[in-house]
C-alpha positions in Angstrom: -95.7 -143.5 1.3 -96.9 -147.1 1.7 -99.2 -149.0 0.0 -102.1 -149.3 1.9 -103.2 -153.3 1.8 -107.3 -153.6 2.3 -107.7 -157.3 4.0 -111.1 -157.9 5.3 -110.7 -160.8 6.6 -109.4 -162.2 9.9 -105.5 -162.0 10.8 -103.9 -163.9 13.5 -100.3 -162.9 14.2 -97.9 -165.1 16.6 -96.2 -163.1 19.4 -92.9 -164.0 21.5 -93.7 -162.0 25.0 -90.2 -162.6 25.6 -88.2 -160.6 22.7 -91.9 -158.7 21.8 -91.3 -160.1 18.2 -94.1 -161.4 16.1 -95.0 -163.1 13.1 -96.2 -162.0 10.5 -94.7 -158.6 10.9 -94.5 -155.2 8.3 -91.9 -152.7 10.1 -89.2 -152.4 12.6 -87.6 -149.6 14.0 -84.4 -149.6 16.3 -83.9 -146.9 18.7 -80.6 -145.8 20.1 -79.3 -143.5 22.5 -78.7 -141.1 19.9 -82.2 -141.1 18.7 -82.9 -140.2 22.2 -80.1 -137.7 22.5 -82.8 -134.7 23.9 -84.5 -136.9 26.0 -82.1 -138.2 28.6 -80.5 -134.9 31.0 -77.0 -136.2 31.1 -75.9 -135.1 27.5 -72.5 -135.6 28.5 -73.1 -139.3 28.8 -75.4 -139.4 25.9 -72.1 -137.7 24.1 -70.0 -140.6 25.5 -72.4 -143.2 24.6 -72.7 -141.9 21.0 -69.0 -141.6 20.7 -68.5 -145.4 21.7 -70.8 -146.8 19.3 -73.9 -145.8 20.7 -76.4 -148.3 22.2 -79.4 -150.2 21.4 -82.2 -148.9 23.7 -85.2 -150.3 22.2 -86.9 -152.0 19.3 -90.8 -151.0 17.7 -92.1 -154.2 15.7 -95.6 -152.7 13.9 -98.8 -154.2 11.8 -101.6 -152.6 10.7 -104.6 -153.5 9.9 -106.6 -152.5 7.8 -110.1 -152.8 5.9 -112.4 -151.0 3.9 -113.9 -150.0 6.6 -111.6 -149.5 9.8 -107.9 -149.4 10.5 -106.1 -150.6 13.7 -102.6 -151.1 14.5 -100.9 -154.0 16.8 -97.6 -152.7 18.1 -94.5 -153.8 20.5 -92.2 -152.4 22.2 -89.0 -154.4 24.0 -86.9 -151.8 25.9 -83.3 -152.9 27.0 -82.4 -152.6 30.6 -79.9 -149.8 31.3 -79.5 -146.5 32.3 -77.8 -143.4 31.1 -76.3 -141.5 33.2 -79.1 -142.4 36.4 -81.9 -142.0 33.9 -83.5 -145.7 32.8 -84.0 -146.4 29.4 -87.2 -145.0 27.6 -89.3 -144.8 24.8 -89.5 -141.6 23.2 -92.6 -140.5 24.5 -95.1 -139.2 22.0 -99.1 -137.6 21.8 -101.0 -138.8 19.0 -101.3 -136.0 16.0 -105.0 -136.7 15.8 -106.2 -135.6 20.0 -109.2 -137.7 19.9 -107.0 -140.7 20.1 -106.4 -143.1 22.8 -104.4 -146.1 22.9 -103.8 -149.6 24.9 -100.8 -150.4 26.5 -100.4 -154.1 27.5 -97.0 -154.7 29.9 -95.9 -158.4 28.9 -92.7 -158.7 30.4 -90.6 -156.3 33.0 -91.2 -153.5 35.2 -91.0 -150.1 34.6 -93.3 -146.9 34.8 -95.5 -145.7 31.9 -95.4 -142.0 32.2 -98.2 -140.1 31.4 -99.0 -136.3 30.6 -101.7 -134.0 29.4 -101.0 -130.6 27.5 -102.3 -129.0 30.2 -100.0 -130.5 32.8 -102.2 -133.7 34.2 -99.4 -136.1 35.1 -99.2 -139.8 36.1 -96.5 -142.2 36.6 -98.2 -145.2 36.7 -96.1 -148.4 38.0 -96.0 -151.6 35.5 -95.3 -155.3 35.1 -96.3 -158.1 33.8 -100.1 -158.4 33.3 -100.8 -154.8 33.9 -103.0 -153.0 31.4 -103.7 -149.5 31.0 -105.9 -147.2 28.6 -104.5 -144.4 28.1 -106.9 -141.2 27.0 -107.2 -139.1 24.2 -104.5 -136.0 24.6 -101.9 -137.3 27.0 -98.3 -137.5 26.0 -97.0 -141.2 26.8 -93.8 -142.6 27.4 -92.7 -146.2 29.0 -89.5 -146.6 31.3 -87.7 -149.9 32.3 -86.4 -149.7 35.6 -85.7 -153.9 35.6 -83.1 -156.1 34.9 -84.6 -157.9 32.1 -86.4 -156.2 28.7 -89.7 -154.9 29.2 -91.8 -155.9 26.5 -95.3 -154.8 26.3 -98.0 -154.5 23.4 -100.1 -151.6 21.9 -103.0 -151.4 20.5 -104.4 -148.2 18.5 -106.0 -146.5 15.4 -103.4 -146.3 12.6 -104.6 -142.5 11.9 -104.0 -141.8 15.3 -100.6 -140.8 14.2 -97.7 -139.8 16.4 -96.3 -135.7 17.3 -92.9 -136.2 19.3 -92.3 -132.6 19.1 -92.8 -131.1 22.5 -91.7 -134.4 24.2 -88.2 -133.8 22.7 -88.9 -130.0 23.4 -89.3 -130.4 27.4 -89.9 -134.1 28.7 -92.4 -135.1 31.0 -92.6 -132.9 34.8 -90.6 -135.9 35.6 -88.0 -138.2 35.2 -87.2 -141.2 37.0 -83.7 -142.2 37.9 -82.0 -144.5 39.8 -80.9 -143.6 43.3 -80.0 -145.8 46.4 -80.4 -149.1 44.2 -84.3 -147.5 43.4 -86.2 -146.0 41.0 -87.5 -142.7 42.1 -89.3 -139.7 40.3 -87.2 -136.5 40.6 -88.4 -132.8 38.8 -87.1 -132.6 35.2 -84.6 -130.5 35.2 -85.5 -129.7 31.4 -88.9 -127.8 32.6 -87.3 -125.4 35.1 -85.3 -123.8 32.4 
């Protein structure tokens, strides 16, 4: 486990809204497609992908702050263009472990859809790009997709003990996915939940 740093004073941190990158900065994670292997419905071309070297789909850059009395975390996300298969590339897609949680997704860069689902089947796709903001609530499952040409970069903002449960996103998805067909990006049932 981490040490936990107390700093109770003011922090500034620098961000590049182009690469999501900031200084000063305690973690990154890279995510490829085979950290995504159950998410995507083509597992054929996940296989492929994998077998070739596998890809770069997206990059986490975290800080978190916190004092001796509150924690909060400043987080990024810049998510490659690309596709596999006709599914665009995604975060994993996550609730928070603690389910009176929300969190604040800030779209910086791209376009994409931030999907959205309660654990009692409420679901929104909500359409992004730059400059769109959007609270999402206590108990719903979120992912981001970028259906652009260019990384989508956006910033999060959240309580560090909100922690994260993937576990029934990588069990069944969201009740969609979006894909590319006709040169769009269109929501289609997840073939994952039908099973």
């Amino acid at each position: 486990m981490k040490e936990v740093v107390i700093n109770d004073l003011p922090v500034t941190v620098q961000l590049d809204t182009t690469t999501g990158d900031f200084i000063p900065c305690a973690e990154k994670v890279v995510r490829n497609v085979s950290d995504l292997a159950r998410m995507f419905s083509d597992q054929e071309t996940v296989r492929q992908i994998v077998s070739l070297g596998d890809k770069l789909v997206y990059v986490i850059r975290y800080y978190p702050f916190f004092t001796s009395k509150s924690d909060m975390a400043l987080g990024t996300t810049a998510i490659l263009p690309g596709k596999v298969g006709d599914e665009y590339h995604m975060t994993k897609g996550h609730f928070h472990a603690r389910d009176d949680q929300p969190e604040i997704y800030y779209c910086v860069q791209g376009e994409g859809f931030l999907q959205m689902e309660s654990r009692a089947g409420d679901y929104h796709a909500v359409p992004w790009q730059a400059g769109t903001i959007t609270h999402i609530p206590p108990q719903y499952a979120h992912r981001v997709i970028n259906t652009g040409r260019t990384t989508l970069v956006f910033v999060a903002s959240f309580h560090v003990a909100a922690g994260h449960e993937y576990e029934l996103i990588e069990a069944r998805g969201f009740k969609n996915i979006i894909i590319e067909h006709g040169g769009k990006a269109v929501e289609v049932p997840n073939p994952r939940r039908s099973i």
